[in-house]
C-alpha positions in Angstrom: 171.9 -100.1 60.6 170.8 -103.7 61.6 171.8 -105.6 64.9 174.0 -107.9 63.0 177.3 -109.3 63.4 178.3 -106.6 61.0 177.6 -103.8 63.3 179.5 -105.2 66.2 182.9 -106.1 67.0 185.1 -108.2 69.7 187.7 -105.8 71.1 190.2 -108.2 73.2 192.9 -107.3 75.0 196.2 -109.9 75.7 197.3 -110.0 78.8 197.8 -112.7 82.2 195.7 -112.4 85.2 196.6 -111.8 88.9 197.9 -108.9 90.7 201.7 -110.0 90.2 201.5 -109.4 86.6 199.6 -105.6 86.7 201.9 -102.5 85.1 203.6 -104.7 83.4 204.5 -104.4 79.6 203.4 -108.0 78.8 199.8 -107.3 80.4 199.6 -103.6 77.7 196.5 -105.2 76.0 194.5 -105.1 79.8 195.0 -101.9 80.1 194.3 -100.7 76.5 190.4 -102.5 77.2 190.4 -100.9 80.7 191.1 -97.4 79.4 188.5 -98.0 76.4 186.0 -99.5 79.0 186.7 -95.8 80.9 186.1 -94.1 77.7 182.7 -96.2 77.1 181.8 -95.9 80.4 181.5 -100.4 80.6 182.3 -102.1 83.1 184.5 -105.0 82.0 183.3 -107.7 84.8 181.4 -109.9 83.3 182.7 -113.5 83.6 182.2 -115.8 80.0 183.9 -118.1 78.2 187.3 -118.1 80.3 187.1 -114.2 79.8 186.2 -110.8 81.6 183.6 -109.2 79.2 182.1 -105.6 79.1 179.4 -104.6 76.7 179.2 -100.9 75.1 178.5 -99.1 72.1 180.8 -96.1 69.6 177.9 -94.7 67.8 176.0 -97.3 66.2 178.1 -100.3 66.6 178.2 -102.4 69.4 181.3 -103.7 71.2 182.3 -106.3 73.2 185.2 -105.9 75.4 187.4 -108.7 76.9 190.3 -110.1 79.1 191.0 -113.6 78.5 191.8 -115.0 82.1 193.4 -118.0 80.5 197.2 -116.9 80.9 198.5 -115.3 77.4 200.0 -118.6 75.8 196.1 -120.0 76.5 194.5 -117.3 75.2 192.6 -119.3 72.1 190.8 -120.7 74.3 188.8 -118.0 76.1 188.8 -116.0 72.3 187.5 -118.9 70.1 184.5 -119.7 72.2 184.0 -115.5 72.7 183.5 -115.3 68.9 180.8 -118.6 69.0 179.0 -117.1 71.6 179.1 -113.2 70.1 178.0 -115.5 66.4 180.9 -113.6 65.4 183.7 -114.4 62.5 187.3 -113.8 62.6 186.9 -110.8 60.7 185.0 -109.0 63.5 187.8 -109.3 65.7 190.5 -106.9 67.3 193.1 -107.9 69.2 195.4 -105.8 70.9 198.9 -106.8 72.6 202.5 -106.0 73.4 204.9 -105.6 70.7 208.4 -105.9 71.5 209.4 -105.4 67.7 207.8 -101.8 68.0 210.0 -99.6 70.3 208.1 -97.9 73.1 205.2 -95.7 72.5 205.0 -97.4 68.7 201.7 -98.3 67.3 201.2 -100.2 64.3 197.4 -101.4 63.5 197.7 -104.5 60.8 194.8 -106.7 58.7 196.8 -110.0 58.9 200.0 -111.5 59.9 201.9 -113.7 61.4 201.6 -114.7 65.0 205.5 -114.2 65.2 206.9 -114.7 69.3 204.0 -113.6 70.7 202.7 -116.6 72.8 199.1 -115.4 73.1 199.0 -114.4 69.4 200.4 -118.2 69.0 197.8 -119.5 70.5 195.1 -117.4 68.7 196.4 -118.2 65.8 196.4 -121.6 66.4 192.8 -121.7 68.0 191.3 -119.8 65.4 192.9 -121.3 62.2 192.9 -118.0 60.7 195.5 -115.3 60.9 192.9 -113.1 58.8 191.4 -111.0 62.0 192.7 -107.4 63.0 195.1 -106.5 65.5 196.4 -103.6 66.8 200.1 -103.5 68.0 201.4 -101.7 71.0 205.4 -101.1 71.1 207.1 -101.9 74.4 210.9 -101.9 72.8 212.4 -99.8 75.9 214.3 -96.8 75.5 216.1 -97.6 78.4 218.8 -100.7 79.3 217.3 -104.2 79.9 218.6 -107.6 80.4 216.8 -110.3 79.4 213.6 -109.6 77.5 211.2 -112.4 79.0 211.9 -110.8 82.7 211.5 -107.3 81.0 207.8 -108.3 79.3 206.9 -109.4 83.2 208.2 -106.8 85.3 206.9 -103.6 86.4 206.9 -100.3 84.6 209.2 -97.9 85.7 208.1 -94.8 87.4 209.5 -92.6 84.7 207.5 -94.8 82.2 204.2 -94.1 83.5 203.4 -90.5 81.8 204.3 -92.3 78.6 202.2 -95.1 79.4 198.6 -92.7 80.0 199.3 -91.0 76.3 200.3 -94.7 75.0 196.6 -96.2 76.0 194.8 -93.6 75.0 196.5 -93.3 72.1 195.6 -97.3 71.7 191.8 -96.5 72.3 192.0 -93.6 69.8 193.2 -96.1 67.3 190.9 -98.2 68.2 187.6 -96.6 68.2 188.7 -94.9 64.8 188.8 -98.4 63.2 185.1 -99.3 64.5 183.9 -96.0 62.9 186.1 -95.3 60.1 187.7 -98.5 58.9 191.0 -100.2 59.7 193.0 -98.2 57.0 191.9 -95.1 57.5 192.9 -96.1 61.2 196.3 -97.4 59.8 196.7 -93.8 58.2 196.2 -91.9 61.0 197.7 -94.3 63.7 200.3 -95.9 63.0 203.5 -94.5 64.4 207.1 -95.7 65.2 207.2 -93.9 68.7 205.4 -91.1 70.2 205.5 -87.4 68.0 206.7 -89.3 65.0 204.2 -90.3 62.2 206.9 -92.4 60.5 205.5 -95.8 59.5 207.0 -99.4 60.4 207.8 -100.9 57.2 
């Protein structure tokens, strides 16, 4: 294969910056990068374009890993400029966040879509004037009671969450590295699940 933009992809993960908001549910997409930068052996550190960037390979294909550092509802504006300077399109992207609509442990990889409540999938959407770019959804529904769901996104896992939560990312980076090497519906095949030990779709 060639060194083109068809051999290499933008793998970013949603999340907000700062101690205060680490093991949280909202900030899923971090550690789905940091466990695949593990995997890669990268070191996401890099500073560029309003992001935290790590550089690696999965066989033949090169990948770029990042953290926008922008705050989630900003986040079109560290992932805009990331594709210009990688001279990559839309369709070379991966984006993985939260899902709230998935209960916990539910993964559901997806072409297209809507940006629905997500604010940093909002303001990718409205950055990249496109919601033709791949993304890869990680549910964070509880099992358990909550009160309001904005605190919930933003506060810390729960100690019994946290054996769920190792499976969950590298479940993620499973699903992940399977659509850089096999394509995004044979990824969707495999992957996509409604909570952990079930294969059952999300309609």
């Amino acid at each position: 294969m060639s060194d083109g933009a068809a051999d290499k992809f933008l793998i970013v993960g949603l999340g907000n910056p700062g101690s205060r908001y680490e093991l949280t549910p909202h900030n899923i997409g971090f550690h789905v990068i940091d466990r695949l930068a593990e995997r890669l052996n990268v070191r996401v550190s890099q500073r560029t374009c309003n992001a935290l960037v790590g550089f690696g390979r999965e066989g033949e294909r090169k990948l770029v890993l990042a953290k926008p550092q922008t705050f989630m509802n900003l986040s079109g504006n560290a992932v805009k400029p990331l594709l210009a300077n990688q001279e990559l399109k839309p369709d070379r992207l991966i984006v993985v966040y939260d899902d709230f609509d998935l209960p916990w442990t539910g993964l559901r990889i997806r072409l297209r879509g809507s940006a629905g409540t997500h604010n940093g999938m909002k303001s990718l959407v409205g950055s990249l004037g496109t919601t033709e770019f791949l993304r890869v959804r990680v549910g964070i529904h509880p099992e358990h009671p909550f009160g309001d769901a904005a605190s919930f996104v933003l506060s810390k896992f729960r100690k019994d969450d946290l054996a769920d939560l190792a499976e969950l990312l590298d479940y993620s980076v499973d699903a992940i590295l399977a659509i850089v090497s096999e394509g995004a519906e044979k990824a969707m095949t495999k992957f996509n699940r409604r909570a952990r030990g079930s294969n059952e779709e999300e309609p």
